[in-house]
N, C-alpha and C positions, 0 to 999 in steps of 0.2 A: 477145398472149402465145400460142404456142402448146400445144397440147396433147400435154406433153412430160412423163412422170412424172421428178421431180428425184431419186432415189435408183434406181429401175432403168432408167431410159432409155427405158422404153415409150413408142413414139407410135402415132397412125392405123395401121392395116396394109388393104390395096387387098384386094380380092374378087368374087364374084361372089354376086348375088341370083337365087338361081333360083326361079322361080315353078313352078306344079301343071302346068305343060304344058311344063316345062324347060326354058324362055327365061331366055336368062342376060343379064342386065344389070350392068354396074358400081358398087359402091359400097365405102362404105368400112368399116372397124369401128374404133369412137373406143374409146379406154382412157377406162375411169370412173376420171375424179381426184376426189380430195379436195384442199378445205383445209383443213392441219392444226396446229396447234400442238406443238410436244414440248418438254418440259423436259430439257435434258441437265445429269446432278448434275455433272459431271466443273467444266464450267466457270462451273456456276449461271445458266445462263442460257436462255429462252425461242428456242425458232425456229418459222418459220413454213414449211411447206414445201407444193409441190403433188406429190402424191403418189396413186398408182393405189390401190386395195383389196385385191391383191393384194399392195403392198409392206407396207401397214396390219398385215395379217397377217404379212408377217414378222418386222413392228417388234415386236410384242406376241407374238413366238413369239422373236427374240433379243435385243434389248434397241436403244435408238436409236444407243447408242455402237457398238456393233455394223456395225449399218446405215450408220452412216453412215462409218466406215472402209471397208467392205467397197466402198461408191461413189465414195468418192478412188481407194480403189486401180485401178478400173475405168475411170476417169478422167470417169465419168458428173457428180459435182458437185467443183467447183473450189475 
């Protein structure tokens, strides 16, 4: 499975490590997922999602029915 957040699309993003003498080496930067449970009232039922902590917050800043129209529409979850 990769590490792919299900509701905004975040994945790995490529970079540079620069060390104290500014040698620059490649690496990557991983999105922190969660796994999370959410209750949606709408159809009563449980889901399980992998989800960044940044999407976390926007779940509990709009609501999960919310969130999760606004990532159909985006074409992010199918």
């Amino acid at each position: 499975m990769s590490r792919i957040c299900q509701l905004t699309g975040k994945k790995a993003m490529g970079g540079n490590k620069v060390s104290f003498s500014n040698h620059k080496t490649r690496r990557q930067f991983k999105v922190n997922l969660k796994h999370k449970r959410f209750f949606i009232p709408e159809t009563g039922e449980w889901i399980t999602l992998r989800v960044s902590t940044s999407a976390l917050k926007n779940i509990n800043k709009k609501g999960i029915s919310a969130c999760l129209k606004e990532a159909k529409e985006k074409g992010v979850l199918a």
